[in-house]
C-alpha positions as CSV (number, residue, x, y, z in Angstrom):
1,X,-10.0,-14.4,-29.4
2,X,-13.3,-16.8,-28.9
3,X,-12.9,-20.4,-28.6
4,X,-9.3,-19.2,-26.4
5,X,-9.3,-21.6,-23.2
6,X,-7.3,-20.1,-20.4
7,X,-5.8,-21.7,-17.4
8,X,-7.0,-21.1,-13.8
9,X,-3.8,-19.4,-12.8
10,X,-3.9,-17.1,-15.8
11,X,-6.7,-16.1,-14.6
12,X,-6.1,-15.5,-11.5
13,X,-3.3,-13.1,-11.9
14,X,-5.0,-11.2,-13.9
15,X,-7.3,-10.5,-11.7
16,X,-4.5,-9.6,-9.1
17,X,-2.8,-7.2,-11.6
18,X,-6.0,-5.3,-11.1
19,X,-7.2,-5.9,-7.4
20,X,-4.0,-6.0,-5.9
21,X,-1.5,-3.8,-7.7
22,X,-3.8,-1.5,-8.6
23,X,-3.6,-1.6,-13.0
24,X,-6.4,-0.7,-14.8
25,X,-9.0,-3.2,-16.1
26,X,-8.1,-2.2,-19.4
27,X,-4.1,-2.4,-18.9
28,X,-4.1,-5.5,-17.8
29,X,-6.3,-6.5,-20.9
30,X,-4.3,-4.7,-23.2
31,X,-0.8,-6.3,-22.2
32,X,-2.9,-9.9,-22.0
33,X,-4.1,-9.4,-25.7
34,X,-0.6,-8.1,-26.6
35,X,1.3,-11.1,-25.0
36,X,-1.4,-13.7,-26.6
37,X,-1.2,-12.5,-29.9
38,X,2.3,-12.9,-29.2
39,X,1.8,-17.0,-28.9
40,X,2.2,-16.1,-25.3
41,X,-0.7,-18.3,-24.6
42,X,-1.3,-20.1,-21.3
């Protein structure tokens, strides 16, 4: 996935799905990957 641009706000919930509700780095990553492969791309 290099060269894939994401927008600010993608970004930033991600990183609440982590710091806030408490999912695993490597959740979160996995259901990112799954939706972006899914042409679920911000």
């Amino acid at each position: 996935m290099s060269g894939t641009r994401y927008t600010d706000e993608f970004k930033a919930e991600a990183v609440k799905q982590v710091t806030e509700r408490g999912h695993g780095v490597v959740e979160v990553s996995g259901v990112l990957i799954f939706r972006c492969s899914r042409g679920r791309v911000p």
